[in-house]
CHARMM internal coordinates of N, CA and C (Angstrom, degrees):
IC EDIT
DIST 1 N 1 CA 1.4458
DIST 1 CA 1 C 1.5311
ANGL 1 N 1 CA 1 C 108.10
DIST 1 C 2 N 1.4705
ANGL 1 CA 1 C 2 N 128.09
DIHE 1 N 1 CA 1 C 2 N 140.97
DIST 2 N 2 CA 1.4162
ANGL 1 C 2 N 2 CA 150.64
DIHE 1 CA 1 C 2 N 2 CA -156.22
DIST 2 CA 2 C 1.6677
ANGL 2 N 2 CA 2 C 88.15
DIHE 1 C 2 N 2 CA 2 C -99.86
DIST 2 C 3 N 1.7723
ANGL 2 CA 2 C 3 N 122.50
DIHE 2 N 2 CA 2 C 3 N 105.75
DIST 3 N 3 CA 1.7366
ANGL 2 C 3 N 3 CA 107.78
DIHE 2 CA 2 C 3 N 3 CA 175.64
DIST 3 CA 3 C 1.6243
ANGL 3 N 3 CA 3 C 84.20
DIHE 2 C 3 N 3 CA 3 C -100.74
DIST 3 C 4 N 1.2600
ANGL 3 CA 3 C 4 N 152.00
DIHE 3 N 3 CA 3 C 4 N -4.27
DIST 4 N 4 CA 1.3714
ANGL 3 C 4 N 4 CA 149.26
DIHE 3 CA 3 C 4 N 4 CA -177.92
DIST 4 CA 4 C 1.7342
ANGL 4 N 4 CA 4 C 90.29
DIHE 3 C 4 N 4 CA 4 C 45.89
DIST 4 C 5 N 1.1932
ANGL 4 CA 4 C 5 N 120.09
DIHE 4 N 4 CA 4 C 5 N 69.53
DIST 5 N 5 CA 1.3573
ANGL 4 C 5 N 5 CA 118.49
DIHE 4 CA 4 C 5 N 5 CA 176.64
DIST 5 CA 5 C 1.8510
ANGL 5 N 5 CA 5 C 115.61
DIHE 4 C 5 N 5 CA 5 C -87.55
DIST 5 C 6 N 1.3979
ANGL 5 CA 5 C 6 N 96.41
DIHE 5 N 5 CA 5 C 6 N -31.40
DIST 6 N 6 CA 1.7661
ANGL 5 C 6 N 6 CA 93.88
DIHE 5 CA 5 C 6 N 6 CA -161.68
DIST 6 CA 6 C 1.6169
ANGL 6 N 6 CA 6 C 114.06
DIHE 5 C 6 N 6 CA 6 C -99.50
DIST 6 C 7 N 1.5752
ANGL 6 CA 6 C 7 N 92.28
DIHE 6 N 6 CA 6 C 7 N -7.62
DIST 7 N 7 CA 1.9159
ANGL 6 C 7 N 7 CA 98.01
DIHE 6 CA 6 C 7 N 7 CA -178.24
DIST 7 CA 7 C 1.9471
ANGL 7 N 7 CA 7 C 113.50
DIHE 6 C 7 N 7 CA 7 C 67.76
DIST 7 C 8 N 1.3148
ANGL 7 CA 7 C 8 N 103.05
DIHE 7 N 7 CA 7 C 8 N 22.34
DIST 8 N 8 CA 1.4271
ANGL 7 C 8 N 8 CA 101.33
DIHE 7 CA 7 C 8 N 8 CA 176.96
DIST 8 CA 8 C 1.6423
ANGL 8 N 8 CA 8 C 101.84
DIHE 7 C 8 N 8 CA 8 C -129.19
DIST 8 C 9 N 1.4137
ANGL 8 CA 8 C 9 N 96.52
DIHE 8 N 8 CA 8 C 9 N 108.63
DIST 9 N 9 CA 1.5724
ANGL 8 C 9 N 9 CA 111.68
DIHE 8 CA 8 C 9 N 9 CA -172.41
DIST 9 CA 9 C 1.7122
ANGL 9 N 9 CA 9 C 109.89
DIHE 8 C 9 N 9 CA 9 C -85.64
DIST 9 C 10 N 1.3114
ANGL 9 CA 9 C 10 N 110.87
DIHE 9 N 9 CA 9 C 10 N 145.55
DIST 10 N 10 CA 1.2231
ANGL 9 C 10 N 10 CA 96.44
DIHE 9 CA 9 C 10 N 10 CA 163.29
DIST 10 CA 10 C 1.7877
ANGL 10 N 10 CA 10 C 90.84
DIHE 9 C 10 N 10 CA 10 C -143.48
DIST 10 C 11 N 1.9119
ANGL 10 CA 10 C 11 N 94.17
DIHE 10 N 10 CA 10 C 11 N 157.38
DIST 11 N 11 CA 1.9246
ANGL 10 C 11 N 11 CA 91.10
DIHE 10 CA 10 C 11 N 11 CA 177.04
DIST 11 CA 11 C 1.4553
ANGL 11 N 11 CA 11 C 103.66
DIHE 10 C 11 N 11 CA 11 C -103.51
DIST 11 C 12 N 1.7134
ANGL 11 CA 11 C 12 N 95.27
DIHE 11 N 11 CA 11 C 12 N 125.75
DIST 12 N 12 CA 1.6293
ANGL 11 C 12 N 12 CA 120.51
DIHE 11 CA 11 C 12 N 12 CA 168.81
DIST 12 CA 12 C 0.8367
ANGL 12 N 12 CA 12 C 124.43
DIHE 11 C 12 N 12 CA 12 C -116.59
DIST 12 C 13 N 1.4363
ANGL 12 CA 12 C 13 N 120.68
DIHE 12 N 12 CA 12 C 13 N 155.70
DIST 13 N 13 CA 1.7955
ANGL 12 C 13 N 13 CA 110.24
DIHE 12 CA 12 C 13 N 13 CA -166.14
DIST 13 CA 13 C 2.1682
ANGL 13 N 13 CA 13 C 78.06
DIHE 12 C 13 N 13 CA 13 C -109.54
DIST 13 C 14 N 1.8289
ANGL 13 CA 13 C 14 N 76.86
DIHE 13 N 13 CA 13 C 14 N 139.23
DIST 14 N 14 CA 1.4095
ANGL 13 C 14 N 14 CA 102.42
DIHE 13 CA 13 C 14 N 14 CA 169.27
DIST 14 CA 14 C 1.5368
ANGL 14 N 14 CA 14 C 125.19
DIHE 13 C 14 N 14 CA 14 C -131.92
DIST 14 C 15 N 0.7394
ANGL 14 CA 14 C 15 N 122.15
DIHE 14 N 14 CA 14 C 15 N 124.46
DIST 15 N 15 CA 1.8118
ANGL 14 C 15 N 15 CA 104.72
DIHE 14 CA 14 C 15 N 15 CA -163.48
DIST 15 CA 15 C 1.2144
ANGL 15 N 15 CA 15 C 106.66
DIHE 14 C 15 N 15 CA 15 C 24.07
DIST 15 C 16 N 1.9057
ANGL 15 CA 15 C 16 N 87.33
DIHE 15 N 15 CA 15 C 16 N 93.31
DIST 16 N 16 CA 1.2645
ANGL 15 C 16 N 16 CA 100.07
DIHE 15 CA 15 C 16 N 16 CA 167.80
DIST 16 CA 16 C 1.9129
ANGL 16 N 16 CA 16 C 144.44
DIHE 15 C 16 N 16 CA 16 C 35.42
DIST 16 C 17 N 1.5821
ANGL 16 CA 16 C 17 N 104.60
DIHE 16 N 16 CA 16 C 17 N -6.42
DIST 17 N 17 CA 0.9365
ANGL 16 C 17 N 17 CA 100.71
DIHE 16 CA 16 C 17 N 17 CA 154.66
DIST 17 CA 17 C 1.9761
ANGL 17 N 17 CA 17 C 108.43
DIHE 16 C 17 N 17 CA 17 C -130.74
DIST 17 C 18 N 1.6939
ANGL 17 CA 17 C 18 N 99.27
DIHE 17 N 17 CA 17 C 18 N -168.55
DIST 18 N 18 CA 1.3124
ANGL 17 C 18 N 18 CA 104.46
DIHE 17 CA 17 C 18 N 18 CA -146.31
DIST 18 CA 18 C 1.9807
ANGL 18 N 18 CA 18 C 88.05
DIHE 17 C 18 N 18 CA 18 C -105.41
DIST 18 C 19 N 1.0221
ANGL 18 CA 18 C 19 N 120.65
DIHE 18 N 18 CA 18 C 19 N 116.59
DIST 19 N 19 CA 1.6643
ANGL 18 C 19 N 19 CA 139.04
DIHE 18 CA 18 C 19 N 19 CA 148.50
DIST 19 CA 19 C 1.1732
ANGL 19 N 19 CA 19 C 131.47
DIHE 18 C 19 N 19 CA 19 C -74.44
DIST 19 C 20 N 1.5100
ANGL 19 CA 19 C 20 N 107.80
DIHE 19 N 19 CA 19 C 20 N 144.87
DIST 20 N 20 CA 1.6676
ANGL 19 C 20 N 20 CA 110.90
DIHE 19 CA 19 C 20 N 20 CA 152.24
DIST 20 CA 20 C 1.4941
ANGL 20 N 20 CA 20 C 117.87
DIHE 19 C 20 N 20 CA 20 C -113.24
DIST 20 C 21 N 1.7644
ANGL 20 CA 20 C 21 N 108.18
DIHE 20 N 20 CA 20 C 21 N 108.57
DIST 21 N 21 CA 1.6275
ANGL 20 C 21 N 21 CA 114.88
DIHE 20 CA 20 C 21 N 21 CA -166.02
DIST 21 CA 21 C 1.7600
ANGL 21 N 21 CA 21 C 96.42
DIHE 20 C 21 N 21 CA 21 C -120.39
DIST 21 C 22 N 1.2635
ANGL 21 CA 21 C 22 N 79.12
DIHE 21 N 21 CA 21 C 22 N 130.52
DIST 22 N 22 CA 1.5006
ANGL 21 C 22 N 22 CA 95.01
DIHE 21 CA 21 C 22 N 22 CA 173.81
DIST 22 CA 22 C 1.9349
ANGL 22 N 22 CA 22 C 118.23
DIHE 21 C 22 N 22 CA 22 C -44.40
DIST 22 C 23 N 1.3752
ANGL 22 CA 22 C 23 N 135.67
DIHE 22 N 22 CA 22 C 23 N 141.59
DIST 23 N 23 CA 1.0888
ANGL 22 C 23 N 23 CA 136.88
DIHE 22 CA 22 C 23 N 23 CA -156.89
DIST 23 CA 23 C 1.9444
ANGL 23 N 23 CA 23 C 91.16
DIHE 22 C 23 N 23 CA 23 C -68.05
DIST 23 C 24 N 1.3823
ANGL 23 CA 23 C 24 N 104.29
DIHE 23 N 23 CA 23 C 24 N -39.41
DIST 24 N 24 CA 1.5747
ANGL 23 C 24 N 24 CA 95.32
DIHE 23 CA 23 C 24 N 24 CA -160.11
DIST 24 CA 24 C 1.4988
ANGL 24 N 24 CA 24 C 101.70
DIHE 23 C 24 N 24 CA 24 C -76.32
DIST 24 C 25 N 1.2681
ANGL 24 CA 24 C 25 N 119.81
DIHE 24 N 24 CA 24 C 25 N 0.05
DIST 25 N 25 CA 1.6612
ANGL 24 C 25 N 25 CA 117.79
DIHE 24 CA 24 C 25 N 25 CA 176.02
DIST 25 CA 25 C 1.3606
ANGL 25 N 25 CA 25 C 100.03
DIHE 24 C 25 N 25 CA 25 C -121.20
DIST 25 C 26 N 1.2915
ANGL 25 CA 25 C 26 N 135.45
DIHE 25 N 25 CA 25 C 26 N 59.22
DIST 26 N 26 CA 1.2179
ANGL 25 C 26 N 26 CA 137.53
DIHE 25 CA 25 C 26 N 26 CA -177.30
DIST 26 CA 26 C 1.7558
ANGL 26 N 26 CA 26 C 90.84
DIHE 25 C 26 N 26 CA 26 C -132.13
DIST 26 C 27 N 1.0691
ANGL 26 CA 26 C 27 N 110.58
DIHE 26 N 26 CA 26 C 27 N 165.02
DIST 27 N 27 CA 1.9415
ANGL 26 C 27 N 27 CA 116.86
DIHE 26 CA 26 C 27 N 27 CA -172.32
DIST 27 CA 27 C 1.4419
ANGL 27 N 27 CA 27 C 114.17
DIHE 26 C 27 N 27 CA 27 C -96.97
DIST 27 C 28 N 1.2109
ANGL 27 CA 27 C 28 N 141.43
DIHE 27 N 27 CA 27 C 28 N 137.51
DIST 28 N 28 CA 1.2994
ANGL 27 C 28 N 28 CA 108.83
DIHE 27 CA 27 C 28 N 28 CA -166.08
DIST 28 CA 28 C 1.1005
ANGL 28 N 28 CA 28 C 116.85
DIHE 27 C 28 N 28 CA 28 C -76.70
DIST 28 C 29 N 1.1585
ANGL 28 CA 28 C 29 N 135.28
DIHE 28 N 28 CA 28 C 29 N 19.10
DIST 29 N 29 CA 1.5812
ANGL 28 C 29 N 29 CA 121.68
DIHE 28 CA 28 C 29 N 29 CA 167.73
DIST 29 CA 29 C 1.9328
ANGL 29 N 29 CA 29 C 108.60
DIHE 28 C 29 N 29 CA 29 C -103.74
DIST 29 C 30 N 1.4443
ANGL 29 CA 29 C 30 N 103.67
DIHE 29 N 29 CA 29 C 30 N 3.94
DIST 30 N 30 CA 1.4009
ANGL 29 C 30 N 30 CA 114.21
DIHE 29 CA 29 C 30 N 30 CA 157.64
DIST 30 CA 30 C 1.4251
ANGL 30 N 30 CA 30 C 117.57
DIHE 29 C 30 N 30 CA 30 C -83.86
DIST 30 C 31 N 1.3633
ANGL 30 CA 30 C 31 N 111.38
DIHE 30 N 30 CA 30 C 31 N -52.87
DIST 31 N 31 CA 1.5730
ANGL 30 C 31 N 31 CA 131.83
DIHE 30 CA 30 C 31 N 31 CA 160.04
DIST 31 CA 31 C 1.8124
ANGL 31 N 31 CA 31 C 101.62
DIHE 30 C 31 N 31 CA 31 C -18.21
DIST 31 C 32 N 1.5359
ANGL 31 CA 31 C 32 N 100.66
DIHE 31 N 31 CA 31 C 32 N -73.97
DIST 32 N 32 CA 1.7514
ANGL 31 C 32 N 32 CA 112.91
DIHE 31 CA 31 C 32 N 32 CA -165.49
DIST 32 CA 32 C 1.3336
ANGL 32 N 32 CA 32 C 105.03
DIHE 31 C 32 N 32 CA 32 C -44.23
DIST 32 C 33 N 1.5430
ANGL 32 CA 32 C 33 N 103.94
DIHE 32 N 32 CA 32 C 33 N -59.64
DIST 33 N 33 CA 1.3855
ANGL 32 C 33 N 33 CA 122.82
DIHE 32 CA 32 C 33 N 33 CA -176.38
DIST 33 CA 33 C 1.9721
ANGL 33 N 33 CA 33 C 102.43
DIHE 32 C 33 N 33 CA 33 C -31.04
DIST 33 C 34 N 1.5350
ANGL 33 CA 33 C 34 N 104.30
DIHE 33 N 33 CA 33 C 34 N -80.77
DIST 34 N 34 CA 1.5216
ANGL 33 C 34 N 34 CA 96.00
DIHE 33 CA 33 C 34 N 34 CA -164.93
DIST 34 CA 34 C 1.6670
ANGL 34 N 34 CA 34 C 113.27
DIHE 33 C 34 N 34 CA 34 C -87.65
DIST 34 C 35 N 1.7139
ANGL 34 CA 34 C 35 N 100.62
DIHE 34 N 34 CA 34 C 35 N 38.61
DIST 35 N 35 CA 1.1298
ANGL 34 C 35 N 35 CA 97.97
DIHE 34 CA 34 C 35 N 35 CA 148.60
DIST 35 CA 35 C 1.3316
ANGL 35 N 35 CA 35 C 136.82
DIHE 34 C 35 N 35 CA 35 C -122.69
DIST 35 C 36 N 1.3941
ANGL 35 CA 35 C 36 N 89.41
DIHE 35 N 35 CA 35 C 36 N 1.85
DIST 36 N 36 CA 1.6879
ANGL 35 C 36 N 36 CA 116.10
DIHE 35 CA 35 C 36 N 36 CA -167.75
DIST 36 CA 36 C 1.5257
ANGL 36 N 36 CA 36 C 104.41
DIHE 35 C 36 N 36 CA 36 C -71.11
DIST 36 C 37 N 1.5317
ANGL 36 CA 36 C 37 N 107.47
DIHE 36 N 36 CA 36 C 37 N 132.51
DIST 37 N 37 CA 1.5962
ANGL 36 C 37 N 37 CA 107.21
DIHE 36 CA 36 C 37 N 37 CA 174.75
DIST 37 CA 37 C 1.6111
ANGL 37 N 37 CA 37 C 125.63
DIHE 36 C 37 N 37 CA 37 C 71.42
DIST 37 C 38 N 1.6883
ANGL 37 CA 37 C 38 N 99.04
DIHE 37 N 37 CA 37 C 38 N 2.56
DIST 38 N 38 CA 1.7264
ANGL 37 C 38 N 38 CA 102.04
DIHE 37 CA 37 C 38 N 38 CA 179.47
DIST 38 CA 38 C 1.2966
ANGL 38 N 38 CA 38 C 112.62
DIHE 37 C 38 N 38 CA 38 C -92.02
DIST 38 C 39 N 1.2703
ANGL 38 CA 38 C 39 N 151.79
DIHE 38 N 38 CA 38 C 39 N 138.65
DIST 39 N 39 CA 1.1411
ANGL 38 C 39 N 39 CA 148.13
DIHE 38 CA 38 C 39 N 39 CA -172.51
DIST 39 CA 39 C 1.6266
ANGL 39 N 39 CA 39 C 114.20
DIHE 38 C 39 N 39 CA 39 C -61.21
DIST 39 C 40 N 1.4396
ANGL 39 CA 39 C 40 N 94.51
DIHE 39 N 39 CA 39 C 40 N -178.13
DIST 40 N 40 CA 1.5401
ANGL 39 C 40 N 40 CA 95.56
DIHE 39 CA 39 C 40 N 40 CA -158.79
DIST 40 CA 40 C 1.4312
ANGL 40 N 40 CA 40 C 89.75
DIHE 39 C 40 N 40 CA 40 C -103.31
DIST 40 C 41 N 1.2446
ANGL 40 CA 40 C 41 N 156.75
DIHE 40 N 40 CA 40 C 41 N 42.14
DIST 41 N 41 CA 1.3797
ANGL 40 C 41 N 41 CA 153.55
DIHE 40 CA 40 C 41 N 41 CA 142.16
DIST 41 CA 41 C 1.6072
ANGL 41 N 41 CA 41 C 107.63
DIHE 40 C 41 N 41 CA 41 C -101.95
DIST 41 C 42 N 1.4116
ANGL 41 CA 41 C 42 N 106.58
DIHE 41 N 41 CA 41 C 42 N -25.60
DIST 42 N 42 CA 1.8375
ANGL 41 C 42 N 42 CA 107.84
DIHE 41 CA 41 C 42 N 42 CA 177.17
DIST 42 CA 42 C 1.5620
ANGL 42 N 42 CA 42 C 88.59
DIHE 41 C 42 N 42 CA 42 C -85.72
DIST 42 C 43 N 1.3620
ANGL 42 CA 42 C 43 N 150.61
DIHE 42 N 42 CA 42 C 43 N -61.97
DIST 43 N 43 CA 1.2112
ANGL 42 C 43 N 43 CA 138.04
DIHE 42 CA 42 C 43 N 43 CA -153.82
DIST 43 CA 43 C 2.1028
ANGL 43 N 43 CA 43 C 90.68
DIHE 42 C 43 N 43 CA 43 C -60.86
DIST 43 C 44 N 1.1802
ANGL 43 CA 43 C 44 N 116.51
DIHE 43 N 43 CA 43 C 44 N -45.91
DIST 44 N 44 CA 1.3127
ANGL 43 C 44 N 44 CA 95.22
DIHE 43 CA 43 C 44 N 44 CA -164.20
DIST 44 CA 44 C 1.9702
ANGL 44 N 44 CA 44 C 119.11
DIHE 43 C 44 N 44 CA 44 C -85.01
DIST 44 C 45 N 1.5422
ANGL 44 CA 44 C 45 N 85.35
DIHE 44 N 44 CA 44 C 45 N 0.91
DIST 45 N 45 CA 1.8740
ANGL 44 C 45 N 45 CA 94.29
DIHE 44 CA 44 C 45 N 45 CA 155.11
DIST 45 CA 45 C 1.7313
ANGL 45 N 45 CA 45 C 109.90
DIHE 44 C 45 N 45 CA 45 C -63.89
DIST 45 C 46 N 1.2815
ANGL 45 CA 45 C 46 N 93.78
DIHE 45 N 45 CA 45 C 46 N -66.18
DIST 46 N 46 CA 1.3571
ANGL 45 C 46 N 46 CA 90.14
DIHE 45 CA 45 C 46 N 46 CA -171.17
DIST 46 CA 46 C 1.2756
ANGL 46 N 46 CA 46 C 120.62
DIHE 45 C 46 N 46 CA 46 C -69.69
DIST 46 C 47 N 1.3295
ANGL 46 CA 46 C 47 N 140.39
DIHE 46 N 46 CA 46 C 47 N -28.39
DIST 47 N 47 CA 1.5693
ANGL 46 C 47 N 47 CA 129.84
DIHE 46 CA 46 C 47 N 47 CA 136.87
DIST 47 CA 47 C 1.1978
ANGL 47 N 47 CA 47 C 120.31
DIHE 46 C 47 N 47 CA 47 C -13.45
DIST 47 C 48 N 1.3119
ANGL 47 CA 47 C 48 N 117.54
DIHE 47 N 47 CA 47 C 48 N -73.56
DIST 48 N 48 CA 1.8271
ANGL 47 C 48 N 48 CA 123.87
DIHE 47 CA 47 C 48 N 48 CA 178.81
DIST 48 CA 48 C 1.6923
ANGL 48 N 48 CA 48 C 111.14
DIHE 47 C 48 N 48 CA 48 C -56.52
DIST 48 C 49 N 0.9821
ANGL 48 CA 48 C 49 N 112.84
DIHE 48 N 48 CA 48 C 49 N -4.05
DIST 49 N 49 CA 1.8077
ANGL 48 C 49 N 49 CA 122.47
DIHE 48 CA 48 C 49 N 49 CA -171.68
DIST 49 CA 49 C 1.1681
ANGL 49 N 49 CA 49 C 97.53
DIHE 48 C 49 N 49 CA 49 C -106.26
DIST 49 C 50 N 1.2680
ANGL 49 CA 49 C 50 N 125.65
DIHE 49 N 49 CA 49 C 50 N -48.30
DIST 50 N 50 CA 1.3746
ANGL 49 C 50 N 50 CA 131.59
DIHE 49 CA 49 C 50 N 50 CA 171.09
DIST 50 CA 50 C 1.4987
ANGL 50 N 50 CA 50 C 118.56
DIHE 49 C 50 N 50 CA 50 C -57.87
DIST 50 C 51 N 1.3939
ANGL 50 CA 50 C 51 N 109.84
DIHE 50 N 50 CA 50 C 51 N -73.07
DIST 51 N 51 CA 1.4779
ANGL 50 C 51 N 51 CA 117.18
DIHE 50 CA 50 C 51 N 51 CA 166.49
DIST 51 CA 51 C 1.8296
ANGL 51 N 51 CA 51 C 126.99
DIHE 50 C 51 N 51 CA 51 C -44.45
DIST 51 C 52 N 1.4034
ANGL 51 CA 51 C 52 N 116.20
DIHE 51 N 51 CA 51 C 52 N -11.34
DIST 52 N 52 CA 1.9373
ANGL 51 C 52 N 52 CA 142.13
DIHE 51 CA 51 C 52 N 52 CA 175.72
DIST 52 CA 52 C 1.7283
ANGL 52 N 52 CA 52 C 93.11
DIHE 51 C 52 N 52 CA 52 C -103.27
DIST 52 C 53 N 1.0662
ANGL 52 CA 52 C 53 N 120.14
DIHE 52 N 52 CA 52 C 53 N -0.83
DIST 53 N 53 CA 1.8380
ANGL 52 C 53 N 53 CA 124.86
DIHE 52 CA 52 C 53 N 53 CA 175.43
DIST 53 CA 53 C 1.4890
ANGL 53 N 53 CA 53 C 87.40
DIHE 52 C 53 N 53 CA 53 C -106.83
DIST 53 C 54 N 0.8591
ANGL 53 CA 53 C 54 N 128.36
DIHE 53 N 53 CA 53 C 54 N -101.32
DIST 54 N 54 CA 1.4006
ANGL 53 C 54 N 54 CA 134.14
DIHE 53 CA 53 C 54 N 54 CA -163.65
DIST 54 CA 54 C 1.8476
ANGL 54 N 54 CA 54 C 93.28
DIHE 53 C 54 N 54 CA 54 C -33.68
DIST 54 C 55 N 0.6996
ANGL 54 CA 54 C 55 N 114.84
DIHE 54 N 54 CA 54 C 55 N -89.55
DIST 55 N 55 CA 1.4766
ANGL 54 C 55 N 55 CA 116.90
DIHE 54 CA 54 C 55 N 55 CA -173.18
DIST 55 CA 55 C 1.9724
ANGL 55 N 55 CA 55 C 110.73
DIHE 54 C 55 N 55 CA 55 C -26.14
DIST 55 C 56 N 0.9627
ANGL 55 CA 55 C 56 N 125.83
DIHE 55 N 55 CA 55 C 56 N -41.58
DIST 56 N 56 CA 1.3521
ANGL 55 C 56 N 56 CA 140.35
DIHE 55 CA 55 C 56 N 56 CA 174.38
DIST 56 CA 56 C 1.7676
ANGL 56 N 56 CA 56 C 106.51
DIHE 55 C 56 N 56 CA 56 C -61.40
DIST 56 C 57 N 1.6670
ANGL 56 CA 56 C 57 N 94.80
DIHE 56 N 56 CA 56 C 57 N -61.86
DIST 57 N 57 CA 2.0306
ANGL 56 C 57 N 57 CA 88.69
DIHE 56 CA 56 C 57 N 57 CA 177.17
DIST 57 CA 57 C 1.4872
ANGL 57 N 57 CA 57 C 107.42
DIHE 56 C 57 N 57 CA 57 C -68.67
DIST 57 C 58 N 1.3339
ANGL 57 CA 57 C 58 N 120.34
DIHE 57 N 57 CA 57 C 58 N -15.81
DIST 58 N 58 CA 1.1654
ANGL 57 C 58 N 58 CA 109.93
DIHE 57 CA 57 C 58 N 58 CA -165.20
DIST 58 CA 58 C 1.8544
ANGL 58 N 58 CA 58 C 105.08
DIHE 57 C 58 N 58 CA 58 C -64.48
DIST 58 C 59 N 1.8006
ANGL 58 CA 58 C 59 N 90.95
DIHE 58 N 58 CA 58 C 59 N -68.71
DIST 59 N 59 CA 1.2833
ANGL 58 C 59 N 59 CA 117.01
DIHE 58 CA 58 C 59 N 59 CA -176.89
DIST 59 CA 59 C 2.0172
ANGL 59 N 59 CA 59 C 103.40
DIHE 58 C 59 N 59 CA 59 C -39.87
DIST 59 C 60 N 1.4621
ANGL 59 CA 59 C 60 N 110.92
DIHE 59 N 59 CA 59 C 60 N -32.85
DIST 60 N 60 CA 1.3931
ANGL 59 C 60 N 60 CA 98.09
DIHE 59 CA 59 C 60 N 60 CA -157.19
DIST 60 CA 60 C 1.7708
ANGL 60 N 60 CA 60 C 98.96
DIHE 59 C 60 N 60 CA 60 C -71.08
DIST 60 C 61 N 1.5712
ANGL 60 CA 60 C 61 N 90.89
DIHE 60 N 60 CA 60 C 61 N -47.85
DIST 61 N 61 CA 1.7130
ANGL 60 C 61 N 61 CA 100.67
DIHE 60 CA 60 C 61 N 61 CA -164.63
DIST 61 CA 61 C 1.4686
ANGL 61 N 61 CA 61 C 102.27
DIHE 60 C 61 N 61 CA 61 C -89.17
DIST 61 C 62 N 1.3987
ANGL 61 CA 61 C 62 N 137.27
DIHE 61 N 61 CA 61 C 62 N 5.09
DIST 62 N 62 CA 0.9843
ANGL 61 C 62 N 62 CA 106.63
DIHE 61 CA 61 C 62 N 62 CA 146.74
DIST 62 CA 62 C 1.7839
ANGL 62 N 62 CA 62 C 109.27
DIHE 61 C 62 N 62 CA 62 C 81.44
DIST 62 C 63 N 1.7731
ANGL 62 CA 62 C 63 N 87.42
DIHE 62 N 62 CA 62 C 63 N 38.83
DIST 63 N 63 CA 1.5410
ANGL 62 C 63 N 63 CA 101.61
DIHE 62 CA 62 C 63 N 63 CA -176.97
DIST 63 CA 63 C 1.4751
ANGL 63 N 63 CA 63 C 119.54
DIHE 62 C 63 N 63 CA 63 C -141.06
DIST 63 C 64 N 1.3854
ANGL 63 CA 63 C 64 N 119.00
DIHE 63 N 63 CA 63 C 64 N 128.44
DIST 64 N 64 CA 1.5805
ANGL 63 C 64 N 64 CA 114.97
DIHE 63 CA 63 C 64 N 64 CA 178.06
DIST 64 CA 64 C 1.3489
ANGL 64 N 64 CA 64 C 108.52
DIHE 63 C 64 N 64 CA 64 C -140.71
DIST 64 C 65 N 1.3438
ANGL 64 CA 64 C 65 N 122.66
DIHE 64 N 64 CA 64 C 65 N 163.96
DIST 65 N 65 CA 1.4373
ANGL 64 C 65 N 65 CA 131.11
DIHE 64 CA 64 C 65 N 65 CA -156.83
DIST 65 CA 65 C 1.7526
ANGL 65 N 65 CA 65 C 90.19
DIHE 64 C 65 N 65 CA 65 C -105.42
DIST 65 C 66 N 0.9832
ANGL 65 CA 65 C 66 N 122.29
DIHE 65 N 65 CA 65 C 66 N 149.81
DIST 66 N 66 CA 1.2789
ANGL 65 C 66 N 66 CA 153.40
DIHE 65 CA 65 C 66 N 66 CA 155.35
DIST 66 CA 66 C 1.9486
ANGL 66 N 66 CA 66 C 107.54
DIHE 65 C 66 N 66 CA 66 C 76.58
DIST 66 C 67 N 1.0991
ANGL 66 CA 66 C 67 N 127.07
DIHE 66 N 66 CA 66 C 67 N -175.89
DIST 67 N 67 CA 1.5664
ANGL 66 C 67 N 67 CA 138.93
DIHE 66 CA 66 C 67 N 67 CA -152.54
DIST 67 CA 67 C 1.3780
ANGL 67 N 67 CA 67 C 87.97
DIHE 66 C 67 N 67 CA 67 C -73.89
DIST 67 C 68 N 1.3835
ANGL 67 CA 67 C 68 N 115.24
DIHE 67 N 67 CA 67 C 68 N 143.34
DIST 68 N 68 CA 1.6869
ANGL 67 C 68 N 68 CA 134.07
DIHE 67 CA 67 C 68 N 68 CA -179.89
DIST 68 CA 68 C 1.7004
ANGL 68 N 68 CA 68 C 91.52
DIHE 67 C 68 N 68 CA 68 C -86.36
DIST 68 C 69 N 0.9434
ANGL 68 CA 68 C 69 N 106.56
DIHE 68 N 68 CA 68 C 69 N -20.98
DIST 69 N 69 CA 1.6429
ANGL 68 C 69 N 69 CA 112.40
DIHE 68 CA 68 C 69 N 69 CA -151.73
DIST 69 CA 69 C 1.8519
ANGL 69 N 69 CA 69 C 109.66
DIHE 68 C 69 N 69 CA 69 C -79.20
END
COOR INIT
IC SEED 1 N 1 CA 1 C
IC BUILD
């Protein structure tokens, strides 16, 4: 299932035709693909885009991993 969570599209062909699926619903051998060969200032864009996702569902729903305590 497509949650279009991170707002970073990329176009993949999926049955046979051509999409725009969000990076975090992409497969990881789609993942490799549009990361392969991109420099290391675009990989650490999308890190910080990634890491402002997590931080956003976190803050909304009111969820964090391990003991508050």
């Amino acid at each position: 299932m497509d949650r279009n969570l991170d707002g970073v599209y990329f176009r993949v062909m999926r049955n046979g035709k051509w999409d725009s699926v969000c990076f975090s619903d992409l497969t990881e051998e789609q993942m490799d693909l549009v990361m392969d060969d991109q420099p290391i200032d675009w990989l650490k864009s999308l890190c910080k885009i990634m890491g402002a996702t997590l931080k956003t569902l976190g803050d909304t729903f009111d969820i964090s991993s391990g003991d508050d305590e």
